[in-house]
N, CA, C and O atoms as CSV, one atom per row, in Angstrom:
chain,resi,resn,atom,element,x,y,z
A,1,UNK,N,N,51.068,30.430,4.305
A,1,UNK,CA,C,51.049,30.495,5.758
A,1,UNK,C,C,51.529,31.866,6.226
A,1,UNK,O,O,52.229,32.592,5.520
A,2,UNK,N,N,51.189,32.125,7.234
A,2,UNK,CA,C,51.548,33.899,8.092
A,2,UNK,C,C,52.109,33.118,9.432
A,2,UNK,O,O,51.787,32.069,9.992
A,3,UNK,N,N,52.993,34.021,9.650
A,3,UNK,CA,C,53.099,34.135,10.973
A,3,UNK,C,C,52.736,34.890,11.942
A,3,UNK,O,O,53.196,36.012,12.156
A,4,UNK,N,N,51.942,34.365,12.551
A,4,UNK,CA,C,50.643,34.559,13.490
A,4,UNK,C,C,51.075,35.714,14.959
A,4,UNK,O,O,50.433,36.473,15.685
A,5,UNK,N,N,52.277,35.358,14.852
A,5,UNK,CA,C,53.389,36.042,15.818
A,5,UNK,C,C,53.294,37.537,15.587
A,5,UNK,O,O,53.168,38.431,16.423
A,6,UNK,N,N,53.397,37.622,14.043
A,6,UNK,CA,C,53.735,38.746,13.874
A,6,UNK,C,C,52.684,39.986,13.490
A,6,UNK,O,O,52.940,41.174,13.295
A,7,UNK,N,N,51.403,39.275,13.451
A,7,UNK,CA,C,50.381,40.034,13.270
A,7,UNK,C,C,49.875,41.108,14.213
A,7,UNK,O,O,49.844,41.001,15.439
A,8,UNK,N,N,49.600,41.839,13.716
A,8,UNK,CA,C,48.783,43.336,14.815
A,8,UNK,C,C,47.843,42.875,15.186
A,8,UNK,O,O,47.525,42.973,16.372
A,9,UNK,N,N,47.177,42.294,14.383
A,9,UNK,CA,C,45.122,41.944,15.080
A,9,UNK,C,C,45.760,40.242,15.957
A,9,UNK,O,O,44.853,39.411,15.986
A,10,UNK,N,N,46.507,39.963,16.312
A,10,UNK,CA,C,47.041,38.532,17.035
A,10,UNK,C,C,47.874,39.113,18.490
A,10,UNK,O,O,47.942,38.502,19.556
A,11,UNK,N,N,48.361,40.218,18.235
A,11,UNK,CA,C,49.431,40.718,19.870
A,11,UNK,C,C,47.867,41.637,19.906
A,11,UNK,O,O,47.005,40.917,20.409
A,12,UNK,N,N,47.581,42.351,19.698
A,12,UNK,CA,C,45.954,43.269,19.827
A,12,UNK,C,C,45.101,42.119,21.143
A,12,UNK,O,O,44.933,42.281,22.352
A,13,UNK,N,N,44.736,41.029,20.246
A,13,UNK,CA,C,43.909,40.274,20.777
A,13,UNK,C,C,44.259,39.861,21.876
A,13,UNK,O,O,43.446,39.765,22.796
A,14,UNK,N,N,45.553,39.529,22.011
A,14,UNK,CA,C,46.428,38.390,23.268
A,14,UNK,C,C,46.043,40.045,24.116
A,14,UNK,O,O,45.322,39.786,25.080
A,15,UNK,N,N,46.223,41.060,24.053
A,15,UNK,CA,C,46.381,42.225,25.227
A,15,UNK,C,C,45.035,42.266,25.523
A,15,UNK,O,O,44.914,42.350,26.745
A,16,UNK,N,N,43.872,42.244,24.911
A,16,UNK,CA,C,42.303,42.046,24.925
A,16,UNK,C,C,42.240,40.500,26.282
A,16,UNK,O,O,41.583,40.369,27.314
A,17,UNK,N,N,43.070,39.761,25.719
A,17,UNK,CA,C,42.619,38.152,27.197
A,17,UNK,C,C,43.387,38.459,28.035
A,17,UNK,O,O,43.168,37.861,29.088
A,18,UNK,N,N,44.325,39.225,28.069
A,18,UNK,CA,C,45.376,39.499,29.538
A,18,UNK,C,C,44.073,40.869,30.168
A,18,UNK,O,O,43.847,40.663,31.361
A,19,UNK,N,N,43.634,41.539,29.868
A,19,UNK,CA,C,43.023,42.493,30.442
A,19,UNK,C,C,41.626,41.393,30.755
A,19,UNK,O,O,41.625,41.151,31.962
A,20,UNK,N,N,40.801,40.881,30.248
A,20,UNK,CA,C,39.957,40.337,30.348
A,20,UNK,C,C,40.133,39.064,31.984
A,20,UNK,O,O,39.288,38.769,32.828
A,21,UNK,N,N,41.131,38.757,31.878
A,21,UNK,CA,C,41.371,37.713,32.828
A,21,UNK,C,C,41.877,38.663,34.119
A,21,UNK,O,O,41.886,38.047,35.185
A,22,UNK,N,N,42.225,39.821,34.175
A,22,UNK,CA,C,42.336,40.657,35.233
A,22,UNK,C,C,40.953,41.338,35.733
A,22,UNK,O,O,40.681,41.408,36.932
A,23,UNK,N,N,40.174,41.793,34.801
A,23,UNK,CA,C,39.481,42.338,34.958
A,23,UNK,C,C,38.097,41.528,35.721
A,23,UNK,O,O,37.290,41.892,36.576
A,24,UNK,N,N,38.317,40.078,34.827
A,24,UNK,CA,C,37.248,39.089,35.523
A,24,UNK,C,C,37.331,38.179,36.804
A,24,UNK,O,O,36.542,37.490,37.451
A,25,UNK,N,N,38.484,38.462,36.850
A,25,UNK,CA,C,38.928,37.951,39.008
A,25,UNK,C,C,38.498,38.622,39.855
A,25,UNK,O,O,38.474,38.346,41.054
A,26,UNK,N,N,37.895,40.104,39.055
A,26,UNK,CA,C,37.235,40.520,40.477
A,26,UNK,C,C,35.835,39.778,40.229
A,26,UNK,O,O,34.913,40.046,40.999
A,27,UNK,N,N,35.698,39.164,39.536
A,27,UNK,CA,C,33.802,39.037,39.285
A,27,UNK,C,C,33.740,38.542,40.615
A,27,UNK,O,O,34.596,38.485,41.498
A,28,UNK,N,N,32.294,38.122,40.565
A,28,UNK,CA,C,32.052,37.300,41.782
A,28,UNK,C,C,32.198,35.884,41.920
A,28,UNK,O,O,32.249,35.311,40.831
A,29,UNK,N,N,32.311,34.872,43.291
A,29,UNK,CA,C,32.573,33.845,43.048
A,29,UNK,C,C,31.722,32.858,42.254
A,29,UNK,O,O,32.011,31.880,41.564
A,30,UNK,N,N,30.202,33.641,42.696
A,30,UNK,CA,C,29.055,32.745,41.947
A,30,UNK,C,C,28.968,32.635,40.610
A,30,UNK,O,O,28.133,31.979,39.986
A,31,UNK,N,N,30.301,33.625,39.962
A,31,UNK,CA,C,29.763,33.714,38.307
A,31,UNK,C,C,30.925,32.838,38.109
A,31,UNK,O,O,30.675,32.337,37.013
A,32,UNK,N,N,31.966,32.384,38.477
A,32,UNK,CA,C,32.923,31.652,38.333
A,32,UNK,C,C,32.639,30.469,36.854
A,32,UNK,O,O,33.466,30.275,35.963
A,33,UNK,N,N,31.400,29.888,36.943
A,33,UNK,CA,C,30.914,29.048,36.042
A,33,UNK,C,C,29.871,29.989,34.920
A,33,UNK,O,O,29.821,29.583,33.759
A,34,UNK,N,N,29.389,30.726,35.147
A,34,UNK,CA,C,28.717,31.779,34.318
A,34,UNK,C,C,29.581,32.461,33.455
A,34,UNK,O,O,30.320,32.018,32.575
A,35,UNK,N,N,29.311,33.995,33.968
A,35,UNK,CA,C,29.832,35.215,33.206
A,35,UNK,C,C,31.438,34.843,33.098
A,35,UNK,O,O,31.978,34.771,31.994
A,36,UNK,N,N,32.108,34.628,34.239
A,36,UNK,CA,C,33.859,34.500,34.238
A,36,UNK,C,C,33.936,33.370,33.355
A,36,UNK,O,O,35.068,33.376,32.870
A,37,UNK,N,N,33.255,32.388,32.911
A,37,UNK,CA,C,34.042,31.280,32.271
A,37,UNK,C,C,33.824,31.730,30.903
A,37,UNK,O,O,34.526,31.648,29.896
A,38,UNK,N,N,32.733,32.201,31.111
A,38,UNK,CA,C,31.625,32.589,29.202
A,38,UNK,C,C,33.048,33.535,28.776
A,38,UNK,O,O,33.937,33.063,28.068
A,39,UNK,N,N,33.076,34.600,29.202
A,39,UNK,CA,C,34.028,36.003,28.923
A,39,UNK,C,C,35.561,35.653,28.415
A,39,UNK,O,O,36.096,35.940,27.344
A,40,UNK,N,N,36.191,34.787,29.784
A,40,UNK,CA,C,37.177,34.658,29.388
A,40,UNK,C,C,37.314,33.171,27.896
A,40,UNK,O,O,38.367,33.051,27.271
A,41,UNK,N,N,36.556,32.603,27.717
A,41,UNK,CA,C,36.665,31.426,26.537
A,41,UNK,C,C,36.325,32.288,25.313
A,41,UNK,O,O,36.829,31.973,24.235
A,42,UNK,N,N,35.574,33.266,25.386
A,42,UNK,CA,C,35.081,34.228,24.021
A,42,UNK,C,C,36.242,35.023,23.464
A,42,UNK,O,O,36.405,35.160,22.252
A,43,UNK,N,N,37.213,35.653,24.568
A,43,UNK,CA,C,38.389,36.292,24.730
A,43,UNK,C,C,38.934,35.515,24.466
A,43,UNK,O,O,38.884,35.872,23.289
A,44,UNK,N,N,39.714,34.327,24.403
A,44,UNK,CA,C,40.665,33.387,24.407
A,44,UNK,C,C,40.548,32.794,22.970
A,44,UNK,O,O,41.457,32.427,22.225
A,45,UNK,N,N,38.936,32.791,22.730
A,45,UNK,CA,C,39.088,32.276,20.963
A,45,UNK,C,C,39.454,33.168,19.683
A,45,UNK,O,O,39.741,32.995,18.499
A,46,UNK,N,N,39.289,34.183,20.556
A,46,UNK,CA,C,39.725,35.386,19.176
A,46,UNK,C,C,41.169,35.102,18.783
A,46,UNK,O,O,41.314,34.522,17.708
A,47,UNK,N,N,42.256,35.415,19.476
A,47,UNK,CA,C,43.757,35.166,19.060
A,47,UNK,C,C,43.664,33.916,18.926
A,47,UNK,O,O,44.509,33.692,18.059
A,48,UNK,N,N,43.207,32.946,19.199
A,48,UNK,CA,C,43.250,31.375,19.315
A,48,UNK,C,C,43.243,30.937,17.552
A,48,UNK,O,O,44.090,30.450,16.802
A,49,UNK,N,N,41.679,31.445,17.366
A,49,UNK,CA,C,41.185,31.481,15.858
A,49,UNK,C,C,42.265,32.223,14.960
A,49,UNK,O,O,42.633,31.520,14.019
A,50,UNK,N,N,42.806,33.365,15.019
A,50,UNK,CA,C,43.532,34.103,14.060
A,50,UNK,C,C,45.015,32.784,14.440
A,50,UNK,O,O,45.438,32.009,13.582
A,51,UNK,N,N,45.303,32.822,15.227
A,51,UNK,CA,C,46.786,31.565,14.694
A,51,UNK,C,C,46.635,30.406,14.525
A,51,UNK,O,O,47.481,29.562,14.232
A,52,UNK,N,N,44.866,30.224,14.810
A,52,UNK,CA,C,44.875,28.612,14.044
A,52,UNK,C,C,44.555,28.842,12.481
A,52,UNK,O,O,44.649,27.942,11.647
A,53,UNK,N,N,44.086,30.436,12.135
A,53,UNK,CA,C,44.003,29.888,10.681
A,53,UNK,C,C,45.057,30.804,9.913
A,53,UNK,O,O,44.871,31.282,8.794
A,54,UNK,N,N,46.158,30.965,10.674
A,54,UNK,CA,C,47.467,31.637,10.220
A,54,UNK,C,C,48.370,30.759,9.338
A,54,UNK,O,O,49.127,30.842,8.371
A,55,UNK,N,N,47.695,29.570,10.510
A,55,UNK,CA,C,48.934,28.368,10.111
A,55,UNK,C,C,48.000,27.451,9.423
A,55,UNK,O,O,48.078,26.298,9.845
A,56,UNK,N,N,47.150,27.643,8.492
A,56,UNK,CA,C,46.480,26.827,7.079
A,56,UNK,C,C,47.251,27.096,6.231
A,56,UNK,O,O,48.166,27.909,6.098
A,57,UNK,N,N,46.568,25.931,5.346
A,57,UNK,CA,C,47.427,26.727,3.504
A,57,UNK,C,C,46.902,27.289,3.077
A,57,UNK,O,O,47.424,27.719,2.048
A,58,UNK,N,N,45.755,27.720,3.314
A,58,UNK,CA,C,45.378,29.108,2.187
A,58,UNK,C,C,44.736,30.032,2.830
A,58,UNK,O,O,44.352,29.857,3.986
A,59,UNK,N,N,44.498,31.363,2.022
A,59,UNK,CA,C,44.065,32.558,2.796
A,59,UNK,C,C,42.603,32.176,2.912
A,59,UNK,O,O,42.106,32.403,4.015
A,60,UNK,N,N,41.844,31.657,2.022
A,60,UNK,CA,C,40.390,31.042,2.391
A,60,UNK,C,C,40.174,30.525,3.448
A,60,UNK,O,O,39.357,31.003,4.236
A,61,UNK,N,N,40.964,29.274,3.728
A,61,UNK,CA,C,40.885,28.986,4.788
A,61,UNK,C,C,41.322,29.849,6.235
A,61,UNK,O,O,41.015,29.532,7.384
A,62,UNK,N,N,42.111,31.001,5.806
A,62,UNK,CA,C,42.412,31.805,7.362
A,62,UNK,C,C,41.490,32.542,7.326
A,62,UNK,O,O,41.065,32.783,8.456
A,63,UNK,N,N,40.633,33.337,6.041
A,63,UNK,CA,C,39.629,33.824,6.063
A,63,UNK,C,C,38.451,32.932,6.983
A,63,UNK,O,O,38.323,33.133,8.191
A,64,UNK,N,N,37.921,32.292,6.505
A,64,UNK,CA,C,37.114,31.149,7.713
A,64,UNK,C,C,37.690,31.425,9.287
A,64,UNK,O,O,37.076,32.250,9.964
A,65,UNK,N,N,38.271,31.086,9.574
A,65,UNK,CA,C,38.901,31.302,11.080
A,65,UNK,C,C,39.091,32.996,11.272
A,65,UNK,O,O,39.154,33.330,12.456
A,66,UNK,N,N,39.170,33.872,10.491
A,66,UNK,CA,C,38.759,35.132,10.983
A,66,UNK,C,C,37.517,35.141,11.423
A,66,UNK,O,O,37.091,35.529,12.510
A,67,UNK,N,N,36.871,34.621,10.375
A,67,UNK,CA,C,35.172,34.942,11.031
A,67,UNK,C,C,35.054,34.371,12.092
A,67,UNK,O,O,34.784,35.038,13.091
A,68,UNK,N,N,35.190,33.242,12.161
A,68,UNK,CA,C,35.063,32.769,13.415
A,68,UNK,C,C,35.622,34.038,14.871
A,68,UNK,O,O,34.908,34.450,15.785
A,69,UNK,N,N,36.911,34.333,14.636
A,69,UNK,CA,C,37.147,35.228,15.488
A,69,UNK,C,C,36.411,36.571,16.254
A,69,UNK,O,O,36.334,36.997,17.406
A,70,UNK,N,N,35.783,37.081,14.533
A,70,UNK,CA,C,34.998,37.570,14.353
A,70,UNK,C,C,33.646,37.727,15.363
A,70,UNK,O,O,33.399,38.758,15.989
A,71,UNK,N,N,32.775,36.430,15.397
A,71,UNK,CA,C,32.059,36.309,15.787
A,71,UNK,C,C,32.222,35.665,17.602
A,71,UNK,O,O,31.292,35.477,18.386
A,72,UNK,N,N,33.416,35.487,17.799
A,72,UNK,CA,C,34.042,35.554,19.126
A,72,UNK,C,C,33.753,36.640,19.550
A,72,UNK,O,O,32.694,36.695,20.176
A,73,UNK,N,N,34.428,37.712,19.412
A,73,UNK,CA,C,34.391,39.109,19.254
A,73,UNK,C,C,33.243,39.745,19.828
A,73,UNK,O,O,33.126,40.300,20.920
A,74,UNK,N,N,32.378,39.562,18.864
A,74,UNK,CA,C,30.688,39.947,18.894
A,74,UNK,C,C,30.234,39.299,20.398
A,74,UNK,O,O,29.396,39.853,21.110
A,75,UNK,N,N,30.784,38.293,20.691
A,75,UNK,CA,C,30.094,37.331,21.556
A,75,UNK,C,C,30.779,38.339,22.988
A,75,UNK,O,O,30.204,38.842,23.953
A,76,UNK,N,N,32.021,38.328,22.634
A,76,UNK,CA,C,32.762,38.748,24.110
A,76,UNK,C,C,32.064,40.822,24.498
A,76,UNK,O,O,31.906,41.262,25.637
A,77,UNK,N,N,31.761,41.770,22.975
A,77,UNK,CA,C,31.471,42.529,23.368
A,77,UNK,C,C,30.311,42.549,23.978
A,77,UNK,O,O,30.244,43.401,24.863
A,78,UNK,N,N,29.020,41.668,23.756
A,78,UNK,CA,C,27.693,41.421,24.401
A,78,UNK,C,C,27.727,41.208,25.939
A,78,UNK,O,O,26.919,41.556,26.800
A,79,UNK,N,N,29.108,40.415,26.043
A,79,UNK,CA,C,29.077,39.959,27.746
A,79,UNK,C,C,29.387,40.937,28.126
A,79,UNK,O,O,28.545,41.451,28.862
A,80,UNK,N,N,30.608,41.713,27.907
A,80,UNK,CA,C,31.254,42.605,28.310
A,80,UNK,C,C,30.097,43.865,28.624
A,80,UNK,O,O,30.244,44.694,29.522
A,81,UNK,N,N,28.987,43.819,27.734
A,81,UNK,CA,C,28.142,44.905,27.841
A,81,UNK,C,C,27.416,44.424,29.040
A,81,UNK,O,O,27.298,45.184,30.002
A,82,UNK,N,N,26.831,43.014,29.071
A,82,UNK,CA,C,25.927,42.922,29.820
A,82,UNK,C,C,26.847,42.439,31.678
A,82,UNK,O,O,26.339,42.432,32.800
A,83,UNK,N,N,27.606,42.264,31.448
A,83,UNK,CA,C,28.312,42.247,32.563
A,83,UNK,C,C,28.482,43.946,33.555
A,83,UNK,O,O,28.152,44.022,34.739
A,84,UNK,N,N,29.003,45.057,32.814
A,84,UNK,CA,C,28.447,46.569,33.011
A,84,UNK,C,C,27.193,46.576,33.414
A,84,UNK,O,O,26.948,47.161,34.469
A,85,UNK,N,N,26.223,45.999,32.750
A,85,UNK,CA,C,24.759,46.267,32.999
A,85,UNK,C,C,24.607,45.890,34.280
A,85,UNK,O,O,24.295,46.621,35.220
A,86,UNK,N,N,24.889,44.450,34.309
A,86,UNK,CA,C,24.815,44.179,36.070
A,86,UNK,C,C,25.364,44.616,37.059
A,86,UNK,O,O,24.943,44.236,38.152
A,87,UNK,N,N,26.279,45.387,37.006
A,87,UNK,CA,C,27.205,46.434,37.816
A,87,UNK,C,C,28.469,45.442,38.324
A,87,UNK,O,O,28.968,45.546,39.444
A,88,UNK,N,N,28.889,44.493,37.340
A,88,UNK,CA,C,30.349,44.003,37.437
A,88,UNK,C,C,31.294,44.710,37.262
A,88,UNK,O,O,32.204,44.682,38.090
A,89,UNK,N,N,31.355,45.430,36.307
A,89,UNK,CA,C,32.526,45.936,35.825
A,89,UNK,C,C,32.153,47.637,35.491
A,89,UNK,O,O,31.274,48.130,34.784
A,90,UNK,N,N,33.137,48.211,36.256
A,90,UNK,CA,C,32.628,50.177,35.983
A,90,UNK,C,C,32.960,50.012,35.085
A,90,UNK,O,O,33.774,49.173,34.701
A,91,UNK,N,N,31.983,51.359,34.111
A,91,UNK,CA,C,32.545,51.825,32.966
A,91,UNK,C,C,34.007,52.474,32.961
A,91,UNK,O,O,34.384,52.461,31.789
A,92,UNK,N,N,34.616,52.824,33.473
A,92,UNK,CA,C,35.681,53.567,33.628
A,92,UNK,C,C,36.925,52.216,33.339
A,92,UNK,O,O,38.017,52.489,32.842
A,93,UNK,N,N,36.701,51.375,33.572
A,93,UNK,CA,C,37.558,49.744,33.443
A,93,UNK,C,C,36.955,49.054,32.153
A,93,UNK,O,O,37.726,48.392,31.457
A,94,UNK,N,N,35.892,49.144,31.863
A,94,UNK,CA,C,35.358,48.769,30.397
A,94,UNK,C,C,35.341,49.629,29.161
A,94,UNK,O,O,35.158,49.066,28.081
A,95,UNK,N,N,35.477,50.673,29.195
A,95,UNK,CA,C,35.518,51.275,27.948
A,95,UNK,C,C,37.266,51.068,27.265
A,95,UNK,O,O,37.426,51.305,26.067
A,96,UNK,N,N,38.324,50.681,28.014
A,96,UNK,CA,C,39.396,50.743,27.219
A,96,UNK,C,C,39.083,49.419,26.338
A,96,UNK,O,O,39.219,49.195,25.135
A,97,UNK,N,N,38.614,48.636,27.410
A,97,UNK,CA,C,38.811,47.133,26.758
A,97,UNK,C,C,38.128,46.699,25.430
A,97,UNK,O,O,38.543,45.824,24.670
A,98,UNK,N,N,36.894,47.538,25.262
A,98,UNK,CA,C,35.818,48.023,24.313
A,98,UNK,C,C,36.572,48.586,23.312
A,98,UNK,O,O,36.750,47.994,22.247
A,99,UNK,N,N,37.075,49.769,23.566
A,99,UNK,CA,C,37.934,50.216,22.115
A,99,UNK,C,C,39.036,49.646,21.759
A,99,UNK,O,O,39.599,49.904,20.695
A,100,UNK,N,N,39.609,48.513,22.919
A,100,UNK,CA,C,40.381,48.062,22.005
A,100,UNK,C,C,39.773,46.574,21.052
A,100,UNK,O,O,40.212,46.017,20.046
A,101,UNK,N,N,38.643,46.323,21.892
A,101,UNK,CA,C,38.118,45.283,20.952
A,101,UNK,C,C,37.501,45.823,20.141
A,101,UNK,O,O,37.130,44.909,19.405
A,102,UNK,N,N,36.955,47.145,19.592
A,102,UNK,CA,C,36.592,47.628,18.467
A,102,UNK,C,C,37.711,47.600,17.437
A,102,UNK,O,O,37.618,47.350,16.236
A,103,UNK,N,N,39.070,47.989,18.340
A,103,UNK,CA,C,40.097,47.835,16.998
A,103,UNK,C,C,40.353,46.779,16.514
A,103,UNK,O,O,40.299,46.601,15.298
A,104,UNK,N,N,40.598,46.100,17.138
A,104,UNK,CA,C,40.582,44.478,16.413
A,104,UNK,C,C,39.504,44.029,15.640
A,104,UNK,O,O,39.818,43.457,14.596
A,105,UNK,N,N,38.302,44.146,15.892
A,105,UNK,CA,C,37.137,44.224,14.763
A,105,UNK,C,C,37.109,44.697,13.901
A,105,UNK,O,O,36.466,44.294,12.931
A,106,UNK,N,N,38.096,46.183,13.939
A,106,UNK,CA,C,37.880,46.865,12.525
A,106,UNK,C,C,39.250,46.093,11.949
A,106,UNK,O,O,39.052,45.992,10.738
A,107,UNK,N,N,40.648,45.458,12.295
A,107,UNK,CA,C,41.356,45.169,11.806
A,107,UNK,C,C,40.882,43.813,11.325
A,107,UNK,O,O,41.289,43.507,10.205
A,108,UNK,N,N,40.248,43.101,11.829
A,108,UNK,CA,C,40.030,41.800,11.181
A,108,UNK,C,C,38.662,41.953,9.986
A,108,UNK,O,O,38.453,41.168,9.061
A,109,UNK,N,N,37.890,43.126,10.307
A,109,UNK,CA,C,37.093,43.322,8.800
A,109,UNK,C,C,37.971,43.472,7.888
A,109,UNK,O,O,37.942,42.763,6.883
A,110,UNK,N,N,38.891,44.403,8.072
A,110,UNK,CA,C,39.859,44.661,6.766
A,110,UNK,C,C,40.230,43.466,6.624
A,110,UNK,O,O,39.746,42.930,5.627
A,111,UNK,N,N,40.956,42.788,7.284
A,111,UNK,CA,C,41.945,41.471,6.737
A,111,UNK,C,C,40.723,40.486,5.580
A,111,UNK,O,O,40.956,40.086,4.439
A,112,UNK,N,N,39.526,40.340,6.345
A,112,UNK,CA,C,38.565,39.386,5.701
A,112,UNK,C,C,37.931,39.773,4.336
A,112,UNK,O,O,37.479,39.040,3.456
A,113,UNK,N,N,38.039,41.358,4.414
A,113,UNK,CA,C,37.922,42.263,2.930
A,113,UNK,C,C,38.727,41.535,1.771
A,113,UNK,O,O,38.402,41.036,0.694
A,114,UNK,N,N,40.319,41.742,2.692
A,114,UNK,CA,C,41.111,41.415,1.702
A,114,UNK,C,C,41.375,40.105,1.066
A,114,UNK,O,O,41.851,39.957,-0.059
A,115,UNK,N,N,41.073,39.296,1.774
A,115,UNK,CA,C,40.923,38.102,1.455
A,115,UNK,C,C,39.855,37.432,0.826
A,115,UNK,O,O,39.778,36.208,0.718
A,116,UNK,N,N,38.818,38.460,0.304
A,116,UNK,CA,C,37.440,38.400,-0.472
A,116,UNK,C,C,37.862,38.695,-2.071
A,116,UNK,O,O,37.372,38.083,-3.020
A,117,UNK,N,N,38.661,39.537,-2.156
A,117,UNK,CA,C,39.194,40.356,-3.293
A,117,UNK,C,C,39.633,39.347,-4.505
A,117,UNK,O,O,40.101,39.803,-5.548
């Protein structure tokens, strides 16, 4: 077991849904059930996934729940792109949130590397 607390790619992620949930109150009211619900649940499963499979018994199994995170990830940068596209969100407010969800992508490839080994 890890403690999930203490991980970099787990406080990373939690700062990724606190920006995400600021950033998506300005959306509009009509996306409330759309884009705002999609964004923030994609955001919310990434750290969600890394401390639910922190606290398994084996690294296989936290490996599994990375990917999953993983593919959270993927999901939240697509909205995040296509949300910009529609002119929700300036680039100037999306690109931090972007590199920092790139870092967490590159930290959870490594972790899932290592846990291949």
């Amino acid at each position: 077991m890890h403690n999930f607390q203490e991980l970099i790619i787990w406080k990373k992620a939690m700062d990724i849904v606190e920006d995400i949930y600021r950033l998506s109150s300005k959306f509009p009211k009509e996306e409330i059930y759309g884009l705002t619900s999609q964004i923030r649940r994609s955001a919310v499963s990434i750290p969600s996934n890394i401390a639910e499979g922190a606290g398994r018994n084996t690294d296989g199994e936290f490996k599994n729940f990375l990917g999953i995170a993983s593919g959270s990830s993927n999901e939240l940068f697509s909205q995040l792109v296509l949300s910009q596209r529609l002119g929700l969100i300036p680039e100037v407010e999306l690109k931090p949130i972007l590199d920092g969800l790139i870092e967490v992508q590159k930290i959870n490839y490594s972790l899932i590397k290592k846990f291949t080994q």
